[in-house]
N, C-alpha and C positions, 0 to 999 in steps of 0.2 A: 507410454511415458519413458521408460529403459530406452527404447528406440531412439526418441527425441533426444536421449541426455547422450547417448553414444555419439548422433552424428554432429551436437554440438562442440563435443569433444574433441572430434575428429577434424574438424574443420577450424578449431580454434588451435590444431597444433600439440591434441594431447596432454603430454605433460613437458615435451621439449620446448621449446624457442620457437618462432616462426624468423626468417632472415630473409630480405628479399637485396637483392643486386642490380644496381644498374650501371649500365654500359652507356658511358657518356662520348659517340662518336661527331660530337663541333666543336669546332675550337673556337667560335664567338668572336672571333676575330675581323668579321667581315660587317658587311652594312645590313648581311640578313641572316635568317636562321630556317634555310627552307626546310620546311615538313616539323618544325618546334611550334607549339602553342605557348603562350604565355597567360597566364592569369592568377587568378585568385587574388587575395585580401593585400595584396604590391602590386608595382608594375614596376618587373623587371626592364633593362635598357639596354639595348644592345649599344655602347658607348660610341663605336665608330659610326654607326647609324646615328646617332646623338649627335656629334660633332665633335665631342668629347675627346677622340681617339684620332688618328688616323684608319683610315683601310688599311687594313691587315696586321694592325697591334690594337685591339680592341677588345674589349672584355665582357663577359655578360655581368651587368651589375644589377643584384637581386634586391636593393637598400636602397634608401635616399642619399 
């Protein structure tokens, strides 16, 4: 049981914070997003694929 509560511990970050980073390398600017997945409970839009925008000032829009 010690064992169990140890590696809970451990993997839940101790007693610090856990922080994670991400490195946003597209600018959404275009009519695709190659190697990006999109999903979950939205559907993001990439605007200038929409029609929205033009090609190459276009945004990724995460909302209605």
């Amino acid at each position: 049981m010690f064992w169990r509560m140890v590696c809970v511990w451990t993997l839940a970050g101790g007693m610090g914070t856990m922080l994670a980073q991400v490195t946003v390398t597209e600018s959404f600017t275009g009519t695709s997003a190659s190697g990006w997945v999109f999903g979950g409970n939205y559907t993001p839009v990439l605007t200038a694929a929409a029609g929205i925008d033009t090609p190459g000032d276009g945004w990724l829009r995460l909302t209605d």
